[in-house]
Steps between C-alpha positions, in 0.01 A plus 500: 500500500648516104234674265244267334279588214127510443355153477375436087235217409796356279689526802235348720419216212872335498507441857406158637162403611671445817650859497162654433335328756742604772491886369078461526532340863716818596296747407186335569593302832126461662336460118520186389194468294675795299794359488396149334275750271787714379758233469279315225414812318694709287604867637250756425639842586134641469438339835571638836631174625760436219597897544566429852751211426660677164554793813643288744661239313816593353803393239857462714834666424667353208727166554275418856396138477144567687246543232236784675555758801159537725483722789908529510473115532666286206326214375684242326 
């Protein structure tokens, strides 16, 4: 896999609504409660939860067309 960089709330804040949601259902498969919660709210990096998706959740190589890398899975 091509290096990615650290996921960054501006980052996180340009992508789609669709984009996010898909990135929240990845790292949060069996939550969907949280999911729905986090997708309406803004990212707080005080918070465990939002620490565990800046972690996991991360910017692709330059010129890719996916948007966000989860778990060596691109998500588009």
């Amino acid at each position: 896999m091509a290096k990615t960089k650290k996921m960054t709330i501006k980052y996180w804040n340009s992508l789609s609504e669709n984009s996010r949601w898909r990135a929240l259902k990845h790292v949060f498969p069996l939550m969907p409660a949280t999911i729905e919660m986090m997708a309406l709210e803004k990212p707080d990096l005080t918070s465990g939860l939002w620490k565990t998706v800046f972690k996991m959740v991360r910017i692709p190589e330059p010129g890719s067309f996916y948007k966000t890398v989860v778990h060596n899975t691109y998500i588009n």
